[in-house]
C-alpha positions, 0 to 999 in steps of 0.5 A: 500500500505504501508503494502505490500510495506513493505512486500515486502522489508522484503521478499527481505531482506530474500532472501538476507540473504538465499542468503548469508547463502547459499554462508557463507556454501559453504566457509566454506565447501570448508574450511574444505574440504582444511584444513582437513587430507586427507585420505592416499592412502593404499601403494602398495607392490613393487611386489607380494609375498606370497610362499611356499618352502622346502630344504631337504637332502638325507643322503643316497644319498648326494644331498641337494635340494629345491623346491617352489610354488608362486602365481607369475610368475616364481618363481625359478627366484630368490628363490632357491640358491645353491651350491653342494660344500656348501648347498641350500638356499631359500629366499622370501616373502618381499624378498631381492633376495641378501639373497641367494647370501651372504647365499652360500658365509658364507656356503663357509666361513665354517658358521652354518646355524643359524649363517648365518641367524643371519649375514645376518639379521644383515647386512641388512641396510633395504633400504625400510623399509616402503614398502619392510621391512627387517622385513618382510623377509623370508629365510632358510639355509641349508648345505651338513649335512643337518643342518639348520635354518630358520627365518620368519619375524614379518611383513612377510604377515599372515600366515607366518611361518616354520616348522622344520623336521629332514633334512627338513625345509619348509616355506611359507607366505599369506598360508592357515595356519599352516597346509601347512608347517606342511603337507610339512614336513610330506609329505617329511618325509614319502615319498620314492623314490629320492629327486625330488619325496620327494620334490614334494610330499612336495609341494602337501602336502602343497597345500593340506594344501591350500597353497598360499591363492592367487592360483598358479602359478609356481613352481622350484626345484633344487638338487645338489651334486658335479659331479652327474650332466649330463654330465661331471663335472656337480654338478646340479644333477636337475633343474627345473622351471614351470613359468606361469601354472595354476597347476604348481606343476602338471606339476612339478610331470609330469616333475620329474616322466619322469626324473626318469623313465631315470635319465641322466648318469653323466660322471664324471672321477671317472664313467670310468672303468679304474678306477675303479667301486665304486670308487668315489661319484657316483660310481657303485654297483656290488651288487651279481653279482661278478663282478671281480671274476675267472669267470670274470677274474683276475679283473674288467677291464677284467671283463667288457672289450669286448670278443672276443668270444662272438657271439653277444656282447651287451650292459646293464646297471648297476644301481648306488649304492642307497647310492650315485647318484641313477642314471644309466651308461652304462657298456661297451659291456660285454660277459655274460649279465646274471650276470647283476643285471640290466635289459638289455633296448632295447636302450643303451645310444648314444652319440649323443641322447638329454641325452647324449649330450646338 
């Protein structure tokens, strides 16, 4: 009896010092787990970036433009800037939107463009510099003589990068690589046409390239010169946005390839007759058709006013020099159709159709 009394007092004491070991453990543990370093939460960007875009100017027509694509809803909201008395401006990626806004005002100031991305730089206090740094910006400038820099920022989200062109710049950040811009450049140097078709054919070129390694998205363009817009005294010769499509530069090309088949008439001052063709930025080109000689008449005004003697006037239209506006206004009705270098259309512009009027 002694002996199993004693070996029961042993065993109790075993399972005592078990018990014990058991409760010194999960102290110990709750200990660690409350003094150790916690693992800090990777921060989330304050909104999406990733974009790809490129200014161009057309030395035969005057206009300066922009185009972009983004894998974010409505991209033109806050990237494309500008200014038919100044220049273009594109900012993104860890984008401060106000870029674009300081970018038109030092053009105003009569600035170069690299020196205009050297200000802004420099006057950036970096408000987020954790989450939103100024390190990561992306931004280009250009002029009305087709100058221009561009400046793509150390911690902007790989890849990232620009490539120059003659009178282009594109740039883009989360792309497939390098290839992007590369073929943007190529795609706006080696296309014909107006400048909304040269820009698109950019942004195709770059998502062949694999552009935004996220998809896309939307896609803008915007083109300007001074008084070559619709209308009278627009400077906004184009201005589009695609914001929510799953093939946005697609339904970009549809848009510009419609506005090319009509290209709405600018009623600037210096279109009107009495005038003058040929006399201002978006002038007339009379081309081989002799417009003001003896079979005319003694000058343009005679050569274009209505004849009486004709039996059944009519109405063409004339194209615009392709050294300025590359657009088309109504002649007035004229007596001899034939020696329009134009093709007579089946429907003259009515003042009251959707190009005329807004």
């Amino acid at each position: 009896m002694i002996g199993s009394r004693k070996s029961e007092v042993t065993s109790r004491k075993s399972r005592v010092a078990s018990r014990e070991w058991r409760y010194a453990l999960v102290v110990v543990v709750a200990i660690t787990m409350l003094t150790a370093p916690r693992a800090q939460p990777q921060a989330e960007p304050l909104w999406d970036t990733g974009t790809f875009s490129i200014l161009g100017f057309d030395p035969a027509t005057g206009e300066v433009g922009g185009a972009v694509q983004s894998r974010v809803f409505s991209v033109g909201n806050g990237v494309l800037w500008a200014d038919a008395e100044v220049g273009v401006a594109a900012t993104q990626a860890i984008v401060d939107v106000g870029y674009g806004r300081q970018a038109l005002d030092l053009l105003r100031k009569g600035m170069k463009p690299e020196a205009i991305v050297k200000q802004i730089l420099d006057a950036d206090t970096d408000p987020l510099p954790e989450r939103w740094s100024k390190q990561g910006r992306q931004f280009a400038v250009m002029n009305l003589k087709g100058e221009f820099a561009a400046y793509t920022g150390p911690k902007a989200t790989t890849w990232a990068g620009n490539k120059a062109g003659k009178f282009a710049t594109a740039q883009g950040n989360i792309l497939a690589g390098p290839q992007v811009v590369d073929n943007m450049i190529e795609r706006f140097e080696n296309t014909t046409g107006h400048l909304s078709q040269r820009l698109v054919a950019a942004l195709e070129g770059g998502q062949a390239g694999g552009g935004d390694t996220r998809g896309q998205q939307s896609a803008a363009l915007v083109i300007v010169k001074k008084n070559c817009g619709v209308w009278l005294h627009n400077d906004t010769v184009l201005r589009l946005q695609v914001d929510d499509n799953p093939e946005p530069i697609k339904e970009l090309r549809r848009i510009v390839d419609k506005w090319n088949e009509r290209r709405p008439t600018s009623v600037s001052p210096e279109l009107q007759i009495e005038r003058g063709l040929g006399t201002g930025d978006c002038g007339l080109r009379t081309g081989d058709c002799g417009l003001g000689t003896a079979d005319w008449g003694t000058g343009l005004g005679d050569s274009l006013s209505p004849s009486p003697q004709s039996p059944v006037p009519q109405r063409f239209y004339l194209a615009v020099s392709t050294s300025t506006c590359a657009r088309e206004v109504p002649l007035w009705t004229i007596s001899r159709p034939s020696c329009i270098s134009a093709s007579p259309r089946t429907a003259p512009i009515d003042p009251a159709s959707s190009d005329s009027t807004s």
